[in-house]
N, C-alpha and C positions, 0 to 999 in steps of 0.2 A: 280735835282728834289727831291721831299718830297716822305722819304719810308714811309710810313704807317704801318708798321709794325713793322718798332723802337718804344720801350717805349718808354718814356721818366723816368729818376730818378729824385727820390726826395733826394736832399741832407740837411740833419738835422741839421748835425755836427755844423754852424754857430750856429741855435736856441739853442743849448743844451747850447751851451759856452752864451750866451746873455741869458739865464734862472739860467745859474748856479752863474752867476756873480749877477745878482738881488737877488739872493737866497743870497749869501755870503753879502751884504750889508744891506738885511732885518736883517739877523743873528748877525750882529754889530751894528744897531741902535737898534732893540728893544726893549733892555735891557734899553735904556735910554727914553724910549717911557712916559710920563706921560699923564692918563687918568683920568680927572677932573670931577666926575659929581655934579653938583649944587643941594643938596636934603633939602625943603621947608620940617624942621619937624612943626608939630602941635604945639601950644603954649601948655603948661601944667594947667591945671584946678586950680584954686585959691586955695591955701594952706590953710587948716584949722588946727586952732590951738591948740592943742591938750591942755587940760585942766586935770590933776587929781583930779577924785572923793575924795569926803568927805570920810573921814573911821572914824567910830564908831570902837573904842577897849575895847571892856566888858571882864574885868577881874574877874572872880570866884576863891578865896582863899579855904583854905582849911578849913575855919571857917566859910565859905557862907556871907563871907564879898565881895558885887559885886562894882567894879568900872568903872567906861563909860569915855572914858577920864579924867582920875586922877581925876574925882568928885565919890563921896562915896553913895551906897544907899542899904537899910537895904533888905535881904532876903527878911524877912515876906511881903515884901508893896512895892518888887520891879515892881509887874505884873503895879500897878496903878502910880506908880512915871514914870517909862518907858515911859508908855502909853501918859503920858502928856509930857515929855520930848520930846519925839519924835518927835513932832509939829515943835520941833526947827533944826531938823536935813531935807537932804534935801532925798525925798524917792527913790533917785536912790543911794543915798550912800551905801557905804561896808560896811557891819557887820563882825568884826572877836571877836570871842568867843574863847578867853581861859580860862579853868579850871584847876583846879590842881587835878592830878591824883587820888589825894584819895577820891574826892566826886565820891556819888553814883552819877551813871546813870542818874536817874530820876531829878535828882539835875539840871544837865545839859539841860535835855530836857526840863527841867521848863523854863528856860531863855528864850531857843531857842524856844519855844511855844509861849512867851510873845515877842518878837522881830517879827514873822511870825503873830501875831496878830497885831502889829504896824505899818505892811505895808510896810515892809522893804523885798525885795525878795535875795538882793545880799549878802544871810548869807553865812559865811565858820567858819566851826574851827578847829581852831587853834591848832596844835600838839606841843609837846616838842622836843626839837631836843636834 
């Protein structure tokens, strides 16, 4: 007859052994596991070609001798020769202004006035190293 009041056991001990062995086989492939993802980048925007601006090189001597790329032009009548010069240069170009250390001040700001009156905004000057 069926005692009813026998448990019944649960024996594990097979599942442990059949979990630890899938364990020990996960643990030797994985290392050789290679995972591929296929990733679709954007194309890159059209390359624009970078171009260097014009540079204007106004040289002031120490005798108020000025020169604009190695052409020559007098103090006195540089504010009007500039002005009409200028027409030929392009008005996003670079202005670099060097002077030589012993002109006065004012000497300097005369140029740099007459350049800033010709519509040129991209002025820098120019130090002695």
């Amino acid at each position: 007859m069926f005692d009813w009041d026998e448990k019944p056991e649960l024996n594990i001990t097979p599942l442990v052994d059949v979990m630890l062995v899938l364990l020990a086989i996960l643990m030797v492939i994985s290392p050789n596991i290679v995972y591929e993802e296929l990733i679709r980048l954007p194309k890159g925007s059209a390359q624009k070609e970078i171009t260097k601006k014009e540079e204007v090189n106004i040289k002031i001597s120490s005798d108020k001798k000025i020169t604009i790329n190695n052409n020559p032009f007098k103090y006195e009548t540089f504010a009007d020769d500039f002005i009409n010069k200028a027409s030929t240069y392009k008005s996003d170009a670079t202005v670099q202004i060097s002077a030589d250390g012993r002109l006065n001040y004012s000497d300097v700001m005369y140029v740099l006035s007459v350049v800033k009156k010709a519509g040129f905004q991209n002025v820098s000057l120019v130090t002695a190293q």
